[in-house]
N, C-alpha and C positions, 0 to 999 in steps of 0.2 A: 391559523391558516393551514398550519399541516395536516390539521384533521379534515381537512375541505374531502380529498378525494377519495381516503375512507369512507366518509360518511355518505359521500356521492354514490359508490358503488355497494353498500349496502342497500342504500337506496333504490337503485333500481338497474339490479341483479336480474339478466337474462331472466325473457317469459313473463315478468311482472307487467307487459303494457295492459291496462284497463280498457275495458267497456264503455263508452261515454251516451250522455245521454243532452239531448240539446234542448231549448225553448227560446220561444220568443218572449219579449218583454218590453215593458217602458220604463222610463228613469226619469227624474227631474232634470233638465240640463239647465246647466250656469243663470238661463235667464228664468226658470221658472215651467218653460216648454217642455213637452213629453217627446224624447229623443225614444227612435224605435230602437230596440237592441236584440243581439242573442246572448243566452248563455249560453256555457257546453261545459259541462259535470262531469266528473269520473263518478260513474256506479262505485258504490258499496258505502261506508258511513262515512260520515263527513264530522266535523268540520274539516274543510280543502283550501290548501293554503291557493288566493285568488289574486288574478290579475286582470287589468283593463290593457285591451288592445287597445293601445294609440295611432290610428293611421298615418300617414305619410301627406305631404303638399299636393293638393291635388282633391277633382270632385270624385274622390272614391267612395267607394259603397262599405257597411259594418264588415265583410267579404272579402274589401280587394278590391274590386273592380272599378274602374275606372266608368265612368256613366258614359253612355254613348261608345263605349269602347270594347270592347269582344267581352266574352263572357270570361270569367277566373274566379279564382276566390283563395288569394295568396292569407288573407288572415284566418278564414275559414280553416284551411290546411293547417294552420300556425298552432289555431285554438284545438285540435284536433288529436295533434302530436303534443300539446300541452296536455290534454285529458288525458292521454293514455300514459301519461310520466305522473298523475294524481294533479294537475294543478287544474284548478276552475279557471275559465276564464270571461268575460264580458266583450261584445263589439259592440257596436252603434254607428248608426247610420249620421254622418253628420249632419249639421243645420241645413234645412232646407234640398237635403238628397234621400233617395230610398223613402225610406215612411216618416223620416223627419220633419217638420214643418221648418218655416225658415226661408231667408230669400235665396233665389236663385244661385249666387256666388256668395253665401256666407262662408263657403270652405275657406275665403279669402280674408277672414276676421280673425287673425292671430289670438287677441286680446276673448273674443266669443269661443274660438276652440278652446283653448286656453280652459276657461272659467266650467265650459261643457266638461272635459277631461276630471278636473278638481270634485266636480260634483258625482263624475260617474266612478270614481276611487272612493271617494264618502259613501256612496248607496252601498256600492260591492262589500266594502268590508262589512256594513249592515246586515248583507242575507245572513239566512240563518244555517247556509251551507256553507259560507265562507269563513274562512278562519280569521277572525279579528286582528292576532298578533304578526297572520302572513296572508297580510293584501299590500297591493302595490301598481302600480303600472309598468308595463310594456310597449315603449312605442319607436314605430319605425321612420328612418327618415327624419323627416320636420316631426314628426310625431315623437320623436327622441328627445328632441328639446322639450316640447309641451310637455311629457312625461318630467321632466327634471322638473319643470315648475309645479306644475301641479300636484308631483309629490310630494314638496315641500309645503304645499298648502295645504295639501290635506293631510298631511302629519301619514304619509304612506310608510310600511316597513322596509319595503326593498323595492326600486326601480331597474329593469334592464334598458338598455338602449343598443337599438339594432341600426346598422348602417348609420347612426346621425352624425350629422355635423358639429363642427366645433367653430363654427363660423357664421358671421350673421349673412342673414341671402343677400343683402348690398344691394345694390341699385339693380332693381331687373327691367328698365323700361318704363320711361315715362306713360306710359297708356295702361300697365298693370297697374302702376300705381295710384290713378286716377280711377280705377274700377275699384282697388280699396278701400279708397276716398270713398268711392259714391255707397258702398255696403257698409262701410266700419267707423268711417270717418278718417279727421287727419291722425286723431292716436292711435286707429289700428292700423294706417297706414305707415307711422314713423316705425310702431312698435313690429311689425312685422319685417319693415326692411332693415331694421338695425339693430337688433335684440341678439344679443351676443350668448349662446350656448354657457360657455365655461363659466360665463358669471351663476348661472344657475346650478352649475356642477360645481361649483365649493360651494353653492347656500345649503345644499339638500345634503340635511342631517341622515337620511338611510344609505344604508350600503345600496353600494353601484355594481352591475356587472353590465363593462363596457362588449357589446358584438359588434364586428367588423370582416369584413372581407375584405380576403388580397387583392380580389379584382374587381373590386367595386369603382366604375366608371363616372356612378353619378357624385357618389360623396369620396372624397380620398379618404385612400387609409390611413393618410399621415394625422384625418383628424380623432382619429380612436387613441390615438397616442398624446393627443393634445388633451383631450377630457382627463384621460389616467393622469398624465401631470398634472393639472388643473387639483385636481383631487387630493391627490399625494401634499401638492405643494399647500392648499389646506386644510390635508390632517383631518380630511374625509374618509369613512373603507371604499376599498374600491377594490375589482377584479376584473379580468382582461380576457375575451377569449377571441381570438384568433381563428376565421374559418378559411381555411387555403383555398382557394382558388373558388369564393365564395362571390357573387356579384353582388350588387344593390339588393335583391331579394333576399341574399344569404344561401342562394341554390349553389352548391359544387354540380357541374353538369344539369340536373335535372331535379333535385330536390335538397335542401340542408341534411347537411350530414346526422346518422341517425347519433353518435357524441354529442354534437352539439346541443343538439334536441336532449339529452339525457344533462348532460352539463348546467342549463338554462333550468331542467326543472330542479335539479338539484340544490342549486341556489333560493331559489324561491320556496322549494321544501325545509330546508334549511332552517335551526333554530338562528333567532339574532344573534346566540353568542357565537356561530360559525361562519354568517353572513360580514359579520364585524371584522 
């Protein structure tokens, strides 16, 4: 662990941010369907240690953006700041949003993201840009959780989780949960209001690097501390960072701190014996 921030700032030593180069693509998701995706590649040789952006609750786009809702592209910028630190990264449009096929409200299929996630960590570690022994998932929000699962199923090397919860979403409203029902059924219904974070954060054999914001309004910060225990207690790796006055997006004022951004690739550049 003491070699972590060595190794970090050899890593990437003022001036080294990269070139990137983007594409569109399709993947197999969970049920077989061609999920629309991008990549975004750092120029120069590869193999590139690769992660899958896992979005957040909600009908957001591969992006960010929320459908019907102003234009953004919070994972866009994410996967951006990842290429120019050497990490490749994958998004996708969920079930049935953007170029996805899929019904209207599958974003509300916990158990269907879930299985979409698993299989777009399987494809990525596949390219032939990506580095086999460092791929993993990224995901923000609810996409925090899915990342813990879905790393574990796909045998991922390292998972980060941004802003998530350490807590199941509980009872949101008799009428959401009957729109679950009508897309997912009664198991993606139970499974989505009751499916508990932590239990997923001691299954998942890869190192963790938990991110959190001091002023994160939607998820508290007390649950970034909940996972680290969770972990610690068993006998998981795990690592912690902290962004000060960082919201639910992870922005201090206007954008994540450019540490941060440097910290997150470092990890993921990282051999497993320094990840561990």
């Amino acid at each position: 662990m003491r070699a972590f921030p060595v190794i970090a700032a050899l890593l990437l030593l003022p001036g080294t941010a990269l070139a990137t180069t983007q594409r569109d693509v399709t993947l197999p998701g969970g049920n077989g369907d061609a999920l629309a995706g991008t990549l975004t590649v750092p120029d120069g040789p590869g193999p590139h240690p690769a992660v899958v952006i896992v979005g957040g609750f909600g009908p957001g786009t591969r992006d960010g953006a929320i459908v019907g809702g102003p234009p953004g592209g919070l994972y866009a910028s994410w996967a951006r700041e990842l290429a120019r630190r050497g990490v490749m990264t994958l998004r996708y449009d969920k079930r049935g949003l953007g170029g996805s096929p899929g019904p209207a409200l599958a974003w509300l299929d916990l158990p269907a993201l879930t299985a979409d996630a698993t299989a777009a960590v399987r494809w990525l570690s596949q390219r032939p840009e990506a580095d086999p022994d460092r791929s993993g998932a990224l995901g923000h929000s609810q996409g925090g959780d899915i990342a813990l699962r879905a790393g574990r199923a796909a045998a991922a090397d390292r998972v980060v989780t941004m802003a998530a919860p350490a807590r199941p979403l509980g009872r949101i409203g008799a009428g959401i949960r009957r729109v679950i029902v009508s897309v997912g059924g009664e198991r993606a219904a139970r499974e989505t209001l009751t499916r508990d974070p932590r239990r997923d954060a001691a299954r998942l054999p890869a190192p963790l690097l938990v991110v959190h914001g001091t002023r994160d309004d939607t998820v508290p910060f007390a649950d970034a501390g909940a996972l680290v225990s969770t972990r610690r207690a068993a006998g998981r790796p795990v690592q912690r960072l902290v962004v000060r006055g960082g919201d639910h997006s992870l922005a201090a004022g206007d954008r994540t701190p450019a540490p941060a951004w440097d910290r997150i690739a470092a990890f993921l550049r990282s051999s497993p014996a320094v990840t561990t």
